[in-house]
C-alpha positions as CSV (number, residue, x, y, z in Angstrom):
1,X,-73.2,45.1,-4.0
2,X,-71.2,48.0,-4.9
3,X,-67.6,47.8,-6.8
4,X,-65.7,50.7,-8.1
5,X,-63.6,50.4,-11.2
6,X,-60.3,51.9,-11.8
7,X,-59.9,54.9,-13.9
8,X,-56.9,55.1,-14.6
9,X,-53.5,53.7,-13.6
10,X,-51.8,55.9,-11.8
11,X,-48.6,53.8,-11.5
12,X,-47.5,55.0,-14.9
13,X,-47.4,58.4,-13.6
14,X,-44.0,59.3,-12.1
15,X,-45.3,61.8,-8.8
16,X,-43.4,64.7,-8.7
17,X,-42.3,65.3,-4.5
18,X,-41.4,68.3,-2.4
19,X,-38.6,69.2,-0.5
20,X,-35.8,69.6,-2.6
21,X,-36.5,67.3,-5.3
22,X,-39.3,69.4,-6.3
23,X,-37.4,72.1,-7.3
24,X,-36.4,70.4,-11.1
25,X,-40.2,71.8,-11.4
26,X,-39.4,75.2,-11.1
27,X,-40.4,76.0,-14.8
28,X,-44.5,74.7,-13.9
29,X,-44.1,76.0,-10.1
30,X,-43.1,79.2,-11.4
31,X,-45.7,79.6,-13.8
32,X,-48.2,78.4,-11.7
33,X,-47.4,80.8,-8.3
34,X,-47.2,83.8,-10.7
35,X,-51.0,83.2,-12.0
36,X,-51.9,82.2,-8.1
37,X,-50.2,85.6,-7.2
38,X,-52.9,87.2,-9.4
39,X,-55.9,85.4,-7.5
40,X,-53.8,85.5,-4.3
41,X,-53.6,89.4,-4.3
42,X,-57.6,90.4,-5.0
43,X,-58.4,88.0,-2.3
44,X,-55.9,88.4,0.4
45,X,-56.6,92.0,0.6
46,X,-60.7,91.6,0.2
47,X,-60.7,88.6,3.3
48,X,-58.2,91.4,5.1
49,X,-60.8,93.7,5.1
50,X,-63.7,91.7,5.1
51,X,-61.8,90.3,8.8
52,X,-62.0,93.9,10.5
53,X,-57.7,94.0,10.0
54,X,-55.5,96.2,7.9
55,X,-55.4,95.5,4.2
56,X,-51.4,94.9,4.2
57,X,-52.6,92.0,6.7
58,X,-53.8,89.9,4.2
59,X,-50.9,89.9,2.0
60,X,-48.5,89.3,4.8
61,X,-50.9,86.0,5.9
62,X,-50.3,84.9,2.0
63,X,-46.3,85.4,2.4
64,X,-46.2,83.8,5.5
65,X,-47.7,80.8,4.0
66,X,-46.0,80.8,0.6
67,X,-42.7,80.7,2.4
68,X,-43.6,78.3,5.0
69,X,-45.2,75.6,3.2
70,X,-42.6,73.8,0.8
71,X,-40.5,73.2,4.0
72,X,-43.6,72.2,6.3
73,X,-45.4,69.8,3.4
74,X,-48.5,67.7,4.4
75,X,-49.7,68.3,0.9
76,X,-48.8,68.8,-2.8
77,X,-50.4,71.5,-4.7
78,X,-52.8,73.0,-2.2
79,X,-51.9,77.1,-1.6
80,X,-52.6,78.5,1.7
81,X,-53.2,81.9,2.8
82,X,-55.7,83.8,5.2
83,X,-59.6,82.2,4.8
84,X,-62.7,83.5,3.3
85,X,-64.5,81.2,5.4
86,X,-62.5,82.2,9.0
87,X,-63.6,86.4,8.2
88,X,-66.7,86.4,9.7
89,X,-65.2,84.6,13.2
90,X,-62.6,87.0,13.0
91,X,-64.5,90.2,12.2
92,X,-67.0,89.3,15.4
93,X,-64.1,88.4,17.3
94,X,-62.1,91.6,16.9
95,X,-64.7,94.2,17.8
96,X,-65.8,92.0,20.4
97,X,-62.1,91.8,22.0
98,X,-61.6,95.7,21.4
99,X,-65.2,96.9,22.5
100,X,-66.0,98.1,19.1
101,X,-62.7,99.6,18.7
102,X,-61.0,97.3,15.5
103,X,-57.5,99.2,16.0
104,X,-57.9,98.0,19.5
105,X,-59.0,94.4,19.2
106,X,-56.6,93.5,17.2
107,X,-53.7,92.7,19.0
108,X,-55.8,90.5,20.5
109,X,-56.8,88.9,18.0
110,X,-53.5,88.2,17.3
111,X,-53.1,86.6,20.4
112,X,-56.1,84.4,20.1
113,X,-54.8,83.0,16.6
114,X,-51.3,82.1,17.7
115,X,-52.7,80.4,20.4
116,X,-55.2,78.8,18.3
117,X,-52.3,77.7,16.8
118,X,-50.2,76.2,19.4
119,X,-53.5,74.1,19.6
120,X,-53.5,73.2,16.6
121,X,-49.7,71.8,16.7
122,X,-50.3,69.8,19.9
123,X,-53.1,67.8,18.2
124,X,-51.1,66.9,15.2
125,X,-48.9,65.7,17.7
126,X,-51.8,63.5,19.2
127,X,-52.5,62.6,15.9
128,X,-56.2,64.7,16.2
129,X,-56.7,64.6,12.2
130,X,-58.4,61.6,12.8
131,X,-61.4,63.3,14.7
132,X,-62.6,65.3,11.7
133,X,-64.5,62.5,9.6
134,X,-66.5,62.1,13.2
135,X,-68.2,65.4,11.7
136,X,-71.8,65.1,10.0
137,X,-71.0,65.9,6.2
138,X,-74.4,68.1,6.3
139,X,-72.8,69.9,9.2
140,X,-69.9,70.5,7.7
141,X,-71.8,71.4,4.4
142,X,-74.5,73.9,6.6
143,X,-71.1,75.6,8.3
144,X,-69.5,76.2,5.1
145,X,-73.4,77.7,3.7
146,X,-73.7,79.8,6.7
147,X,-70.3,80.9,6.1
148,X,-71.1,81.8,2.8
149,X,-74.4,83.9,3.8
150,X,-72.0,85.8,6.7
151,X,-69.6,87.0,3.9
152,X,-72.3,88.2,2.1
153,X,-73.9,90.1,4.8
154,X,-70.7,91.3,6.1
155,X,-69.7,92.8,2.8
156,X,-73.0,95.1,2.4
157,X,-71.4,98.1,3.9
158,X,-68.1,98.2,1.3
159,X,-70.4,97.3,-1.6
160,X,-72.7,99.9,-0.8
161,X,-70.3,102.7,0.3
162,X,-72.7,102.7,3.1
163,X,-72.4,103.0,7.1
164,X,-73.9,100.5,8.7
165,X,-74.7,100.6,12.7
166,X,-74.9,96.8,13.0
167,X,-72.4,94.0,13.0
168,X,-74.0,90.5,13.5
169,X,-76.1,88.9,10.1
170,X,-79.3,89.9,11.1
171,X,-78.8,93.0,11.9
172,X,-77.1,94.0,9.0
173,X,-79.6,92.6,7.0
174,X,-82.7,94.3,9.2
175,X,-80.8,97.5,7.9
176,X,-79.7,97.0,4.6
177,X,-83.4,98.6,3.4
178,X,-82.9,101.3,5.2
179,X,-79.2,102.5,3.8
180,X,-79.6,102.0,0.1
181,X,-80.9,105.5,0.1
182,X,-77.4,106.4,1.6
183,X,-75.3,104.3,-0.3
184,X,-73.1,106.0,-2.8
185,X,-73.6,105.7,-6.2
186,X,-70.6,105.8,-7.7
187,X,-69.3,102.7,-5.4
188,X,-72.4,101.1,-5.7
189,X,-72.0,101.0,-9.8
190,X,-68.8,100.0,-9.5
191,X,-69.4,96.8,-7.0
192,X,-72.6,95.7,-8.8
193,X,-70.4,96.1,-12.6
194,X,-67.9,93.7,-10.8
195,X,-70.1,91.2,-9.5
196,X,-72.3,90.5,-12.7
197,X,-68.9,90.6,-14.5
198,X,-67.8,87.6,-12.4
199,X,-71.2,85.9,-12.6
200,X,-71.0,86.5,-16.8
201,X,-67.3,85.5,-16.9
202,X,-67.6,82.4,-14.9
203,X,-70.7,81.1,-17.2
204,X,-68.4,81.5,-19.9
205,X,-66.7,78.9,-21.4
206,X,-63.4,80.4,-23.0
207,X,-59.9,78.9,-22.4
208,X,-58.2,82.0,-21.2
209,X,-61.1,82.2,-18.3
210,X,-59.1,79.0,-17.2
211,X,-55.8,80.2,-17.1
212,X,-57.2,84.2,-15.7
213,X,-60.0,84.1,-13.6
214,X,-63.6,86.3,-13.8
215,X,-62.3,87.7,-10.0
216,X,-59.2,89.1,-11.7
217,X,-59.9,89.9,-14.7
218,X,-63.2,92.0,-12.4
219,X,-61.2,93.7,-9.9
220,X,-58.2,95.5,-12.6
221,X,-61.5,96.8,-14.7
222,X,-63.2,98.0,-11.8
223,X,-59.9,99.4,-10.8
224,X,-59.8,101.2,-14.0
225,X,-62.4,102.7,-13.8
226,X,-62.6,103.6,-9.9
227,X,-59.2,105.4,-11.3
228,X,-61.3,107.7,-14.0
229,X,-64.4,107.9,-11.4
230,X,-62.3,109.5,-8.7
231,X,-63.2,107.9,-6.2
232,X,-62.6,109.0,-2.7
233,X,-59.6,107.4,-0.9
234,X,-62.1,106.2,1.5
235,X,-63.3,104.1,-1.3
236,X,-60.2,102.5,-1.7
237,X,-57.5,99.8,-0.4
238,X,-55.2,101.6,1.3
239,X,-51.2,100.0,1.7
240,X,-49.4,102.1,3.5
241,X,-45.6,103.8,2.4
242,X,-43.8,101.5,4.4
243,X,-45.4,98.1,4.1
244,X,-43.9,96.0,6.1
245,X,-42.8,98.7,9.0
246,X,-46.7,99.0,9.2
247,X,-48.0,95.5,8.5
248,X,-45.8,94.3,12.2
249,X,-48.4,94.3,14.5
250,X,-47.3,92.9,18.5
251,X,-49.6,90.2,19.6
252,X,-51.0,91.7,23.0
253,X,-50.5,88.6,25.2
254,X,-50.1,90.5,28.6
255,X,-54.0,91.6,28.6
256,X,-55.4,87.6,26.9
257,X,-53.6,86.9,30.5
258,X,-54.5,89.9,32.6
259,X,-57.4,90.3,32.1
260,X,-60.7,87.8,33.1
261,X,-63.3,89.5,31.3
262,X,-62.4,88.7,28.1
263,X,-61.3,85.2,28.4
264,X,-64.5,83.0,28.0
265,X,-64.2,85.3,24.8
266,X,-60.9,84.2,23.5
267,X,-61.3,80.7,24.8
268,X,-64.6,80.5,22.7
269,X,-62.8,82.4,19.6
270,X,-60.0,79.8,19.7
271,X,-62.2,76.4,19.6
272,X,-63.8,78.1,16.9
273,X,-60.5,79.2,14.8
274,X,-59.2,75.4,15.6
275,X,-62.3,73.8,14.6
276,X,-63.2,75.5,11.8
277,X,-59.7,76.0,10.8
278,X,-59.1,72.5,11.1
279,X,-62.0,70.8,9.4
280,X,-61.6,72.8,6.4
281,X,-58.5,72.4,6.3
282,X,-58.6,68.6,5.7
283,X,-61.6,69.1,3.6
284,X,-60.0,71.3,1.4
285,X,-56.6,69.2,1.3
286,X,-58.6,66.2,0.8
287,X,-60.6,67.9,-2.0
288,X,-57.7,69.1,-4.3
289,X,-56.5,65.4,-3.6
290,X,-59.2,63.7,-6.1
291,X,-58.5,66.5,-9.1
292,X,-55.0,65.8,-8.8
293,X,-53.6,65.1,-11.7
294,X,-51.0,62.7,-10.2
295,X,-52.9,61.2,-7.6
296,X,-51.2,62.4,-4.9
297,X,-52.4,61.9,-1.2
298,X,-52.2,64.6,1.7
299,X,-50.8,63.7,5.1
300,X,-53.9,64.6,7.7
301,X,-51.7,65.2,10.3
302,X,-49.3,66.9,8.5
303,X,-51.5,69.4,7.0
304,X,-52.5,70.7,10.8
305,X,-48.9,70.5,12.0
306,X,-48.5,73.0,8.9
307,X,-51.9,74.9,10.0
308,X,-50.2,75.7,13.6
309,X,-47.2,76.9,12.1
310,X,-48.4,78.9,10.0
311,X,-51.0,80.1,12.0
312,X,-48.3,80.9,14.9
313,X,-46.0,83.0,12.8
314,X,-48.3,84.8,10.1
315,X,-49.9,85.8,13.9
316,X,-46.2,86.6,15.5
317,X,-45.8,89.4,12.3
318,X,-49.5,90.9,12.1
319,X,-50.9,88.2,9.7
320,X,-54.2,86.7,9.8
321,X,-55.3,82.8,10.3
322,X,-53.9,80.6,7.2
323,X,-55.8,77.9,5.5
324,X,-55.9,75.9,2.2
325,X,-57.8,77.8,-0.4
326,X,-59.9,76.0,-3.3
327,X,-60.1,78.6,-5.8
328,X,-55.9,79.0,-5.6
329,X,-55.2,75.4,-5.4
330,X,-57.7,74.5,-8.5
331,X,-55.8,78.0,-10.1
332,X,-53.0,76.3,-9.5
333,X,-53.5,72.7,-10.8
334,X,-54.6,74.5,-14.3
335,X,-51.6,76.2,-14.2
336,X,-49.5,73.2,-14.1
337,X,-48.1,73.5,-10.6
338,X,-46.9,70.6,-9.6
339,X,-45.2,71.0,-6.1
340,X,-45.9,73.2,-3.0
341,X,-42.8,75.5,-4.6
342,X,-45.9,77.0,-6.5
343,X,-46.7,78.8,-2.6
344,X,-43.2,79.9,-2.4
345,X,-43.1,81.6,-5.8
346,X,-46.4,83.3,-5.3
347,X,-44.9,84.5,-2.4
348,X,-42.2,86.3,-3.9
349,X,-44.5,87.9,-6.4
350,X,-46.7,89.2,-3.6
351,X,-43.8,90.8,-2.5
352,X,-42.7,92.1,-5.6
353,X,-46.7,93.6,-5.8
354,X,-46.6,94.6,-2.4
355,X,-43.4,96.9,-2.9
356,X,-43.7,97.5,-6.4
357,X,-47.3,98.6,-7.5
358,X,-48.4,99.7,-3.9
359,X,-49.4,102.8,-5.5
360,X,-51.7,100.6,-8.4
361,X,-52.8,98.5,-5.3
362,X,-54.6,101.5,-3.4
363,X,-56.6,102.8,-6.7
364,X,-58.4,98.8,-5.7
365,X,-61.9,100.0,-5.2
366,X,-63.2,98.6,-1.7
367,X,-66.6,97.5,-3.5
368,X,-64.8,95.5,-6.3
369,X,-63.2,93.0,-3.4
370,X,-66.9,93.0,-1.8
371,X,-68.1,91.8,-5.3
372,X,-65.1,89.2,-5.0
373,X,-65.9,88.0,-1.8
374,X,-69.9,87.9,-2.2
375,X,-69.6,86.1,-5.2
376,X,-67.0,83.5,-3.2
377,X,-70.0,83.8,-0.3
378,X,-72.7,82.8,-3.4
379,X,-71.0,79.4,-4.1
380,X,-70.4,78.2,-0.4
381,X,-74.5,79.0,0.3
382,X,-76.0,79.0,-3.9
383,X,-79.7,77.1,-4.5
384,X,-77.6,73.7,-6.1
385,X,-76.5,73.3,-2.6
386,X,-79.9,73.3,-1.1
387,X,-81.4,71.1,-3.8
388,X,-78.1,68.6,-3.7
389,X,-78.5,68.1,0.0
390,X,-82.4,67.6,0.0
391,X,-81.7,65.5,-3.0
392,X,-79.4,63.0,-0.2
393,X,-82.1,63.0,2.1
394,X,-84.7,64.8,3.8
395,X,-83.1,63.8,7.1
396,X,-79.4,65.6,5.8
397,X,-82.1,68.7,4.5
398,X,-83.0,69.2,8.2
399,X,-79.5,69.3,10.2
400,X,-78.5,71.2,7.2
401,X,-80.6,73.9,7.7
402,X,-80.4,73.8,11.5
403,X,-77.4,74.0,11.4
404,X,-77.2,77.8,8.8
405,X,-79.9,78.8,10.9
406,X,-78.3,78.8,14.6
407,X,-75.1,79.9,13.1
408,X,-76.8,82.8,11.2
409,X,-78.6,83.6,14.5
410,X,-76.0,83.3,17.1
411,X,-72.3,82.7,16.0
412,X,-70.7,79.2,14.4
413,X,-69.7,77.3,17.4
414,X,-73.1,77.1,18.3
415,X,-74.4,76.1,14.9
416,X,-72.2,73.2,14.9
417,X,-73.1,72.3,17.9
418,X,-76.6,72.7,17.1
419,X,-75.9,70.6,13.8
420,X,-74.2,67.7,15.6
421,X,-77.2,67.3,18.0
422,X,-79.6,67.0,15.4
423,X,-77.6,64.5,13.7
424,X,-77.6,62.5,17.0
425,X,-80.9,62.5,17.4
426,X,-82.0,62.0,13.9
427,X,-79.2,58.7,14.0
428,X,-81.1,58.0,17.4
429,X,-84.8,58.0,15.7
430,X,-83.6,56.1,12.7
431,X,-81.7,52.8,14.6
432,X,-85.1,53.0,16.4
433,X,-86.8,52.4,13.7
434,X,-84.8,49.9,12.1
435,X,-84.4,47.7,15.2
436,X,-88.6,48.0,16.1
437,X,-89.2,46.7,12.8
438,X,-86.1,44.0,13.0
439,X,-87.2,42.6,16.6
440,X,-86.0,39.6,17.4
441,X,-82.8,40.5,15.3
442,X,-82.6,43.7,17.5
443,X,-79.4,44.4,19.5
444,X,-81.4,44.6,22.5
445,X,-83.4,41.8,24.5
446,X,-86.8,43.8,25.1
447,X,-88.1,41.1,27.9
448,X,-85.3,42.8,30.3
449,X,-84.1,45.8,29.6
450,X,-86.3,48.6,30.5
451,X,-87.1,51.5,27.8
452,X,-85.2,54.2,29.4
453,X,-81.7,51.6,29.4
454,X,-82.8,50.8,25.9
455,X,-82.6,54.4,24.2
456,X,-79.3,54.8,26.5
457,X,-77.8,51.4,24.7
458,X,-78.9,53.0,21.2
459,X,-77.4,56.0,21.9
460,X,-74.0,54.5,22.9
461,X,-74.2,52.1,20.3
462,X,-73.4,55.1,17.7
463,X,-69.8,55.4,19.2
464,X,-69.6,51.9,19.8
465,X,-67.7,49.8,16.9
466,X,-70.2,48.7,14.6
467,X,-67.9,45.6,13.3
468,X,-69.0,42.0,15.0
469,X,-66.5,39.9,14.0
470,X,-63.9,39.8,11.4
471,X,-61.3,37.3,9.6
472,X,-60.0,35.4,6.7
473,X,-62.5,32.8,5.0
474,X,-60.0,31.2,2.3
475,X,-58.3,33.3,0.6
476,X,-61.1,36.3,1.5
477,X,-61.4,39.0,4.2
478,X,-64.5,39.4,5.6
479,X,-65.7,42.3,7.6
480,X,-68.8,41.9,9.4
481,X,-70.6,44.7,11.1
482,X,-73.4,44.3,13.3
483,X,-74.3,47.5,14.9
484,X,-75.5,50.7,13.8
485,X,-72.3,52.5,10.6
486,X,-72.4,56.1,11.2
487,X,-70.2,58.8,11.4
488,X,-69.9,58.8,15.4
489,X,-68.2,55.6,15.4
490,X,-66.2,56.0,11.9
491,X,-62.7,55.9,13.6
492,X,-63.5,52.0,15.2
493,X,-64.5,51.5,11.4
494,X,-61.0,53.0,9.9
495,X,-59.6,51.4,12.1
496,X,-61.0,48.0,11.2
497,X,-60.3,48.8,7.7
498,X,-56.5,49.1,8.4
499,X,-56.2,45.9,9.6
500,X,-57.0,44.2,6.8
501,X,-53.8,41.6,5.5
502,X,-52.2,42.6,2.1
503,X,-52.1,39.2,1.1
504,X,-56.1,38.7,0.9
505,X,-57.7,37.8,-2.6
506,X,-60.5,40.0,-2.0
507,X,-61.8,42.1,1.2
508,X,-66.1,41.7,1.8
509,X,-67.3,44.3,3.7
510,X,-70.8,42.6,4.8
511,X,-73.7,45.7,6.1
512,X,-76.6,43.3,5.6
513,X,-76.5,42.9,9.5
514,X,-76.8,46.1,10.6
515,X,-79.9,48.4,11.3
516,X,-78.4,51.7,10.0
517,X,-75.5,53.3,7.9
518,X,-76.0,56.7,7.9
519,X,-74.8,59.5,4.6
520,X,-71.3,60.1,6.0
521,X,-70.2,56.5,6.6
522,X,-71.6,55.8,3.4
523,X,-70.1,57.9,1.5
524,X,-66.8,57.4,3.4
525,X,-66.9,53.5,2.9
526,X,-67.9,53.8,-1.1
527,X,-65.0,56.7,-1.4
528,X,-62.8,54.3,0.5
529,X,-63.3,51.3,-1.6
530,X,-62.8,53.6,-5.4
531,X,-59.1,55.0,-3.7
532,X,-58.1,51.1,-2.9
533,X,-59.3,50.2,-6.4
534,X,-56.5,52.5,-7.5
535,X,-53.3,51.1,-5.5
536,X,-51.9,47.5,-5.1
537,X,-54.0,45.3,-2.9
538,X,-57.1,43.2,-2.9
539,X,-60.2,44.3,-4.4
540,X,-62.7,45.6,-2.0
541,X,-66.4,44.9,-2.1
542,X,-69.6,46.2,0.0
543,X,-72.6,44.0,0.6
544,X,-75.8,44.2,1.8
545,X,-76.6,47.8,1.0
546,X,-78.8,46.5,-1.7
547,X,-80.9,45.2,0.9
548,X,-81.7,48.1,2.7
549,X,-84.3,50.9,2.2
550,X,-82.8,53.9,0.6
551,X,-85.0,57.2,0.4
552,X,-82.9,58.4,-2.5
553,X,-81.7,57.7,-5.4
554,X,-78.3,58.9,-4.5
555,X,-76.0,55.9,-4.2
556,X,-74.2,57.6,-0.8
557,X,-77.8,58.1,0.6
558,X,-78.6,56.9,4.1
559,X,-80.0,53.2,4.3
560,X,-81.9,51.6,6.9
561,X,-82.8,47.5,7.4
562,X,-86.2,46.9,7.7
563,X,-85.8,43.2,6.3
564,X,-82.1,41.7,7.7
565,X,-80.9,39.3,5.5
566,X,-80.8,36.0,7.2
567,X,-77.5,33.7,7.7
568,X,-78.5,31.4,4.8
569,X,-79.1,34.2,2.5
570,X,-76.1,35.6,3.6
571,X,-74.8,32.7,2.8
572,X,-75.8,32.0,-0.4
573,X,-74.9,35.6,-1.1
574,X,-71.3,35.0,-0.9
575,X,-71.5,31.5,-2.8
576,X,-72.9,33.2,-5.5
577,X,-69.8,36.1,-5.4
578,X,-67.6,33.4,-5.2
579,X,-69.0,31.8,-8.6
580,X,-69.5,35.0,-10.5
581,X,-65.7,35.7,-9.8
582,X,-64.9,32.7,-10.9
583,X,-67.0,32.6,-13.9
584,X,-66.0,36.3,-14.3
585,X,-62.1,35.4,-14.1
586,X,-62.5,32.6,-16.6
587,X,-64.6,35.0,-19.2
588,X,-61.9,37.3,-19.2
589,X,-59.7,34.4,-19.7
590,X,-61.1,33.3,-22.4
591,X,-61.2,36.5,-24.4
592,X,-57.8,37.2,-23.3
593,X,-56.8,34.0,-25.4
594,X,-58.8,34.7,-28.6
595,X,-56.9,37.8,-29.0
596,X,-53.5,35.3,-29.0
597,X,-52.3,34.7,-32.5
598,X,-52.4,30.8,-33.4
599,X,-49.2,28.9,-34.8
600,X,-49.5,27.1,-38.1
601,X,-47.2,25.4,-39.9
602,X,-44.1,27.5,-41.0
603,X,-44.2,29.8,-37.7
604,X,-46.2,32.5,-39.4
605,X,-49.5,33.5,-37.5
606,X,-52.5,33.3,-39.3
């Protein structure tokens, strides 16, 4: 039995809102969107680059989005701008569109992203949010690794001052060798000085590291010094005179329509942007949900209504694709932002930067934002990811790594493709093995179905809902599933769970029938059951996981039944939840009353 505890009560805490009532928090908004502006500027111009698109580019994607977002909402504190993760999509897709030719491809880029966009906005409509817990979490967690390796690879040439001939991951990396004895020195110092600085930095454990990140405080050294080295301009970020007149950039819509060749090309680029875009998206939203300090919960929906906006417009002026970013949104939260005004102010200080200091800007040494950007690579794909996810589950090891090694070898739609159906057929193996050992508790009558029908019923029965029957038993709701928990068929489950009356004492949700409940569900159900824990409702508790084999030690780890617990177990089960409550309830009666002062005579307490 598993039962989360509250941590805190978050009812005492008076949630500060968007819109115009958020503005009475200028004084933390402010604050908070001039440190972001700091981050923001490093790492809009490095993902510019590192995307195969001007420099200006980036900064325009993080205006776009600062002065969007506190009229669009979906979230609280979360600030947007163009994605780490989406630059090596874009970089592949740009040279791809324009032959090799970036200047050329990019227009049509531009094109792909706005319609990416207008994708994105018709399945907030359809309420499409929904679809992304469907995702494997070690998918999810091999894309973002993969991601994390492409950045790395991709940023080779700029932190080595070196040309490189190839463009994909393994190329790059088949050359590497063979250009570190053309690399330049000088930019080769000055990118590895960055990037041990932001290793050493972020090891540290100062106060003002908090408040002024390693990347920052990295890149205005490194800029210092690029300054004294005299480095060549080819070196170096370069913002042109007249930002904005340059930063316009037309989407080229009439050749996306014109012309044939390239549209299994675009059609392919925008599934990725909207996938990719879209999963971490909500991942990221939902992320910088649980370290909020007030609690606050994103709107799913919302958040991609917000994405195709964005998207749409920063695309309309030249900018890149938008997204939540972590490393801003935590910035932000340790600020003391409180309100998405925080993306409007570090907006206007972009600006200001953009107009003001362009000249400051372009002495930014192109290997200092390589160090940025591979030391952002380092964390999506570093060993403690590897070890966590093997740690889960040798099963969740596997599509893991299937998953970075087909995106590293061909391009990211088909990793997570290749990730998915992995996961399908490890679910697959696993029910199998749960219901041969079950028998005669199996789902399946093995006297007359034939094999062949059987593995089809098993494979259906992951998008099938798992949930038998469910109800009110007294004053308790009891959820019973039956088939197979996993994250194919979580939408019947979330479902299930949002039917569940508000007047109910206490909510079971009874596994011990089922053959399998794979990492995602898992985790989802026990995540579920610790937010309930902190609003208004009845309690929520899971049975029957206790039951199952686990082959880790983690508590969100996979489980499968090799010994179902039978009806009168079961039902002893809930008789003896039923007394412990009670004798539970009338413990914490009793000490409630010895901390009651007695009368005596007189009226005085003793």
């Amino acid at each position: 039995m598993i039962q989360i505890v509250p941590k805190t009560n978050d009812a005492e805490l008076e949630k500060p809102q968007n819109g115009l009532a958020g503005l009475k928090h200028w004084r933390h908004d402010v604050v908070a969107g001039l440190l972001v502006s700091l981050i923001s500027l490093p790492f809009s111009l490095g993902i510019a680059v590192a995307s195969g698109a001007p420099p200006v580019a980036g900064l325009v994607s993080a205006i776009i989005a600062g002065l969007l977002f506190p009229f669009l909402g979906g979230a609280y504190v979360t600030i947007s701008g163009p994605a780490a993760g989406l630059a090596p999509v874009l970089l592949a897709s740009v040279t791809a569109l324009g032959a090799g030719n970036l200047e050329k491809g990019y227009p049509l880029l531009l094109a792909v992203i706005c319609v990416a966009g207008a994708v994105q906005l018709v399945l907030s409509y359809f309420r499409a949010a929904r679809f992304s817990a469907i995702f494997p979490s070690s998918v999810v967690e091999g894309m973002l690794c993969a991601i994390g390796l492409l950045i790395i690879g991709k940023q080779l040439p700029n932190f080595l001052g070196a040309h490189f001939h190839e463009h994909d991951f393994v190329g790059i990396v088949r050359e590497a060798p063979g250009q570190i004895i053309h690399m330049t020195p000088a930019v080769f110092a000055i990118g590895l000085f960055s990037l041990v600085l932001i290793f050493a930095l972020s090891s540290a454990r100062s106060k003002w590291l908090k408040l002024i990140p390693p990347q920052v405080v990295a890149v205005v050294i490194a800029t210092a010094i690029g300054w004294f080295a005299g480095l060549d301009k080819s070196f170096l970020i370069h913002i042109p005179d007249r930002p904005l007149e340059h930063a316009f950039v037309i989407p080229d819509f009439s050749r996306i329509i014109n012309d044939p060749s390239i549209w299994f090309l675009a059609t392919t680029t925008i599934i990725t942007l909207v996938l990719i875009d879209g999963v971490e998206s909500l991942a990221t939203a939902m992320a910088i949900d649980k370290i909020d300090p007030f609690r606050r919960k994103s709107e799913p929906n919302r958040v991609l209504f917000a994405m195709g906006i964005s998207n749409m417009a920063s695309s309309i002026v030249g900018g890149l694709t938008i997204i939540p970013g972590g490393v801003k949104s935590k910035a932000c939260i340790v600020a003391g932002g409180r309100t998405l005004w925080a993306n409007f102010y570090n907006a206007i200080f972009l600006l200001i930067f953009m107009f003001a200091a362009k000249d400051l800007i372009n002495y930014i040494p192109l290997s200092a934002l390589a160090a940025v950007l591979i030391f952002t690579g380092y964390k999506l794909c570093e060993p403690r990811i590897w070890r966590h996810v093997a740690h889960i589950g040798p099963e969740q090891l596997f599509v893991f790594a299937t998953t970075v090694v087909v995106t590293l070898t061909t391009d990211l739609l088909w990793g997570i493709i290749a990730g998915v159906a992995v996961k399908l057929v490890v679910n697959q193996w696993f029910i199998w093995l749960a219901e041969t050992a079950i028998g005669q508790h199996s789902t399946f009558d093995p006297p007359t179905v034939t094999p062949l029908k059987r593995e089809i019923l098993r494979f259906v029965s992951m998008f099938r809902n798992p949930v038998g029957r469910s109800g009110m038993r007294g004053n308790n709701y009891h959820i019973c599933f039956t088939g197979p928990v996993v994250c194919f068929n979580n939408l019947h489950v979330q479902n299930e769970l949002r039917k569940i009356p508000t007047h109910a004492a206490r909510v079971y949700l009874d596994l011990s029938r089922i053959p399998f409940i794979d990492h995602t569900t898992c985790e989802f159900l026990q995540s579920y059951v610790e937010d309930r824990e902190r609003a208004p409702g009845p309690r929520i508790e899971i049975i029957g996981l206790d039951h199952m084999f686990r082959p880790s030690s983690v508590a969100t780890c996979m489980r499968i039944s090799f010994t179902p617990v039978a009806v009168d177990d079961y039902e002893d089960l809930i008789t003896d939840l039923a007394v412990n409550e009670t004798e539970r309830s009338q413990e914490e009666g009793n000490r409630l009353s010895a901390l009651v002062p007695q009368a005596i005579p007189g009226g005085r307490p003793e």
